[in-house]
C-alpha positions in Angstrom: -8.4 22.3 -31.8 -6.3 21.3 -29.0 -6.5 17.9 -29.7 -5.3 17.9 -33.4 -2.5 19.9 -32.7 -1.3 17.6 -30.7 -2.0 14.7 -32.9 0.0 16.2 -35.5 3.4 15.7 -33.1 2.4 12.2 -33.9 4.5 12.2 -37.2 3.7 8.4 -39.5 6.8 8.7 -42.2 8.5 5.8 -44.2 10.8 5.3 -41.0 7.7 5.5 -38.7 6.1 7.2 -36.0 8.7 9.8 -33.8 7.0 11.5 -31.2 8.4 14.8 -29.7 6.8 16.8 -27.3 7.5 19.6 -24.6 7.4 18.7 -20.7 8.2 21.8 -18.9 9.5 23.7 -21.5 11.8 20.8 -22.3 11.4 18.2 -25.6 10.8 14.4 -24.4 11.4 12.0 -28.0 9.6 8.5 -27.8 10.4 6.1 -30.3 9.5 2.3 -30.4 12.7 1.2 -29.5 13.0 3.6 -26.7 9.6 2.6 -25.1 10.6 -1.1 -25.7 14.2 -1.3 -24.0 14.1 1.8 -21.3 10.7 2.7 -20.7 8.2 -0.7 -20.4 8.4 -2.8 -17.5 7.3 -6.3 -16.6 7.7 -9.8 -18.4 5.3 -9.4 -21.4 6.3 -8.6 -24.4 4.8 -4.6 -25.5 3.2 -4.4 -28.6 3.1 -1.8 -31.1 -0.2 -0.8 -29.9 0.7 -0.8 -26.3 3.2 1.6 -27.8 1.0 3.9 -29.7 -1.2 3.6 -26.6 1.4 4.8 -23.8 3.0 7.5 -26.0 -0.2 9.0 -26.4 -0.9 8.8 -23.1 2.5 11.0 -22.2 1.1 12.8 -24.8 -1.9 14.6 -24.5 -1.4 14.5 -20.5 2.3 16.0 -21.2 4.2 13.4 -18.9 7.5 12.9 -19.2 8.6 8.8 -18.7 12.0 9.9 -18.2 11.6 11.8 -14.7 9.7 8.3 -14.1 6.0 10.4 -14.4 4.3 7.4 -16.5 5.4 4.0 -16.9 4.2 1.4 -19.5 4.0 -2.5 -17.6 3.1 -5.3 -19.2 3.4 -8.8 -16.3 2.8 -11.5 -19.2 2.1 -12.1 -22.9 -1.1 -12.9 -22.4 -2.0 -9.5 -19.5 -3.1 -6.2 -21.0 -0.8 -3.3 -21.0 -0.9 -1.1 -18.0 -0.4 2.9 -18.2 0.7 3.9 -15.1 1.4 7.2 -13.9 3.1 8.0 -10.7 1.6 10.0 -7.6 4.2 13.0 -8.4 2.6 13.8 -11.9 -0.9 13.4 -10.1 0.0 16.0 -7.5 1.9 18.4 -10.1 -1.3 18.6 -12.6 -4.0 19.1 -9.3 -1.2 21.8 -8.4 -1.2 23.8 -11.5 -4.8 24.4 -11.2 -5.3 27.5 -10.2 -8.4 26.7 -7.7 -6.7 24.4 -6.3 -6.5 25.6 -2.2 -4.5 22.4 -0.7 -5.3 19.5 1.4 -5.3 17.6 4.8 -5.1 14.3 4.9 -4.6 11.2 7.5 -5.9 7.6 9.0 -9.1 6.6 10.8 -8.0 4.4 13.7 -10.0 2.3 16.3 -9.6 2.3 19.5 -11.5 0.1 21.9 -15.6 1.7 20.8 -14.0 4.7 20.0 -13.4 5.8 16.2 -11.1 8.8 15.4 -9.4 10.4 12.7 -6.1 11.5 12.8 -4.0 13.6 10.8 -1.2 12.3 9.2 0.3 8.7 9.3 1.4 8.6 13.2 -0.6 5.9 15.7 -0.1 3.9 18.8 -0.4 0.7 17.0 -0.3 -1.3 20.6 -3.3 0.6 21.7 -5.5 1.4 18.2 -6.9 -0.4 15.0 -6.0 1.1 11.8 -9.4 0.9 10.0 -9.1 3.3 7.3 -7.8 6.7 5.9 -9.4 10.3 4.9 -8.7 13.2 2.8 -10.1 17.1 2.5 -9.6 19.1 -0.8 -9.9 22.7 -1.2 -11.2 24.0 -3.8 -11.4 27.7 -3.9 -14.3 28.2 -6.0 -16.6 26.0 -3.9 -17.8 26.7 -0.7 -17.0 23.2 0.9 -14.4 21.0 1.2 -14.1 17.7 -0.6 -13.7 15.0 1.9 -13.3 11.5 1.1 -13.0 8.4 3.9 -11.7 5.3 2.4 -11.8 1.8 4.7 -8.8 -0.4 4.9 -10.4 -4.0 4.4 -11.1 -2.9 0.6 -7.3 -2.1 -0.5 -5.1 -3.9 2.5 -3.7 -7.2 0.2 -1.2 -7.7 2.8 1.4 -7.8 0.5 4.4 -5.3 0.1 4.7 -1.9 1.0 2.1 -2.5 2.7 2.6 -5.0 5.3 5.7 -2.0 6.5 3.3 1.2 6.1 -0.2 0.5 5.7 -1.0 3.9 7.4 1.1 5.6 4.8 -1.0 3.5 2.0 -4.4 3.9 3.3 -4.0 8.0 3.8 -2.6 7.7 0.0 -5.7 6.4 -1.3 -7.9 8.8 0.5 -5.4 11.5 -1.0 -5.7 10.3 -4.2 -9.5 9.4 -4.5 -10.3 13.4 -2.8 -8.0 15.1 -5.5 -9.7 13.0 -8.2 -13.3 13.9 -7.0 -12.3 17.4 -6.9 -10.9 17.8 -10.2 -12.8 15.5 -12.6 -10.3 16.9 -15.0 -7.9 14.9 -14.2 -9.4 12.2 -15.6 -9.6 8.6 -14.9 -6.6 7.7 -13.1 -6.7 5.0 -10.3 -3.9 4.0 -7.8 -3.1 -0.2 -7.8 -4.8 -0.7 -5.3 -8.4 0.9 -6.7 -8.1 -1.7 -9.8 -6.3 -4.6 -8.2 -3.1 -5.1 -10.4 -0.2 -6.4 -9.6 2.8 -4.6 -8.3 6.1 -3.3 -10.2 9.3 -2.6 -9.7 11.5 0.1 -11.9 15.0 1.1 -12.8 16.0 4.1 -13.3 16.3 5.7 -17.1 18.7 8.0 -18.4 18.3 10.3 -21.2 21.7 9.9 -22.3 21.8 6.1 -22.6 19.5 6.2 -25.0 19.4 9.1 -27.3 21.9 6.5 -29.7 19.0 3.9 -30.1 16.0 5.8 -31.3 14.0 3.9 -33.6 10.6 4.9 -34.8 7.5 2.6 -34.8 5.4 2.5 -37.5 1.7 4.0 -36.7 -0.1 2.0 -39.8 1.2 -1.4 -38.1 -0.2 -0.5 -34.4 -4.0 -2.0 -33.5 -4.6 0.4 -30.6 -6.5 3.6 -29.9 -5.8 6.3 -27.5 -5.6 5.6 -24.2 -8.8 6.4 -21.8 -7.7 5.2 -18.5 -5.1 6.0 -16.6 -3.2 4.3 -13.7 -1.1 6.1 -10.9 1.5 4.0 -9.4 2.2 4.3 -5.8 4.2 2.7 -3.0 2.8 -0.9 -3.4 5.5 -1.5 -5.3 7.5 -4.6 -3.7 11.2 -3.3 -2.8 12.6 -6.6 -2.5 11.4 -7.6 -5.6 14.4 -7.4 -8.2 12.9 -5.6 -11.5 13.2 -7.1 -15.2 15.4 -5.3 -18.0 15.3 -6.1 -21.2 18.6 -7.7 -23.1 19.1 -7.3 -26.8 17.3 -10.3 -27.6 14.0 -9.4 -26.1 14.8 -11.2 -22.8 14.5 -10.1 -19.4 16.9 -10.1 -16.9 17.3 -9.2 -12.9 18.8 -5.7 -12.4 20.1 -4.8 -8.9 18.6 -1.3 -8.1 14.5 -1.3 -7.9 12.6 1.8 -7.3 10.3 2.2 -4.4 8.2 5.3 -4.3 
C-alpha cells in the first residue's frame, strides 16, 4: 500500500513526469531538466531512464539530492548510470531506527607478529602495519553485537583519498559493511570501494538556482525500472580532481570548487 502511494507522486501528464516528495517535512521537486543540469555528475550523457531510475531512487528511500544525500553519475556514454548515496543518509536512516543502540569502530594494525585492533583512526605508522579495519553494531533487540573486520588488500587502490587517510577509509568500510549487516533494511547499498567504480567529484547545488528551470520528463519515453541497488559515496572521492558541469549545450566543463566528503 506503501508502495503505490508513493508511486502515485510519480505524476505522467502531457508535460511529463514532476516528481514532488517530502524530506524532513520539507517538498524536494525533481524534474528532467533539474536532474540533467544540477543533480548528474560525470561525462556521460543521463538518459531518461537513468532519470526515472535516480528519482525513484530519492524516492521511495526519501533522499533529498539537494542536501547532496544521493547523486546520479554517469563517467561515459557507454558506462551504466550510478545511484550513489552519501555516508550521511546511510547513518541518518540506521539512526532513525529505533533499535538501533550505536557503534564502535576502528583499524586492525600489525605490528612486528603482533595483530591489534584499535579504536578509531590513530597509529604509529613508523612502528605498525595498517592491515585492515572493524566495526561493532548494537542492536537493542539482539543479544550480541554485530562485528564486522574488513582487510585492507581488498579495497586499498592506492588512489585518492586514500593514499592521505587509508585508516580513515578502511574503518569506513567496516562501518558501513556492520550497519548494513545489522539492518538488512537498509537495503543494498555499497560504498565505491565494495563494487570497484570510479571516483567522483561534486559541486555544490542550490535550490534557488534552479527552481526557474524545471522541466518535466516524460515517463512513457523512459526504458528503465526502479532502481534495486544502491551506492553510498564516500571519501574516495579525488579532491584534486576538478568536477564536470554541464553548459547549455549538453557539454561539460571544469568548475573550481569540488566536494570531498
Amino acid at each position: 500500500m506503501a508502495q503505490e502511494k508513493k508511486l502515485e507522486q510519480m505524476k505522467d501528464t502531457k508535460s511529463g513526469l514532476n516528481v514532488t516528495f517530502q524530506v524532513a517535512g520539507k517538498d524536494v521537486t525533481l524534474t528532467e531538466e533539474i536532474v540533467t543540469n544540477h543533480l548528474a555528475k560525470g561525462n556521460g550523457k543521463v538518459t531518461r531512464s537513468d532519470i526515472i531510475q535516480f528519482t525513484s531512487l530519492c524516492l521511495y528511500n526519501e533522499l533529498n539530492p539537494f542536501l547532496q544525500e544521493a547523486y546520479l553519475v554517469k563517467y561515459s556514454n557507454d558506462a551504466p548510470a550510478q545511484m550513489v548515496v552519501s555516508k550521511e543518509a546511510f547513518m541518518k536512516r540506521a539512526d532513525i531506527n529505533p533499535e538501533y543502540g550505536g557503534y564502535t569502530a576502528g583499524i586492525i594494525v600489525k605490528t612486528g607478529d603482533k595483530i591489534e585492533e584499535l579504536e578509531g583512526c590513530f597509529f604509529d605508522a613508523a612502528q605498525s602495519q595498517l592491515v585492515g579495519g572493524w566495526a561493532k553494531v548494537v542492536r537493542k533487540d539482539r543479544d550480541c553485537e554485530i562485528v564486522m573486520k574488513v582487510p585492507m588488500h581488498e579495497y586499498n587502490k592506492n588512489q585518492s583519498i586514500w593514499k592521505d587517510k587509508p585508516a580513515t577509509m578502511i574503518r569506513k568500510v567496516a562501518l558501513v559493511q556492520a550497519l548494513r549487516e545489522a539492518f538488512p533494511t537498509l537495503g543494498s547499498m555499497y560504498t565505491q570501494e565494495e563494487v570497484d567504480v570510479q571516483d567522483a567529484t561534486y559541486e555544490e547545488v542550490k535550490t534557488s538556482q534552479i527552481k526557474a528551470q524545471a522541466s518535466p520528463v516524460n515517463l512513457k519515453d523512459a526504458e528503465g525500472t526502479i532502481p534495486t541497488n544502491e551506492y553510498i559515496e564516500d571519501e574516495s572521492s579525488d579532491k584534486n580532481a576538478s568536477p564536470k558541469k554541464k553548459d547549455e549545450k549538453g557539454k561539460s566543463k571544469s568548475v573550481d570548487n569540488a566536494l570531498g566528503f
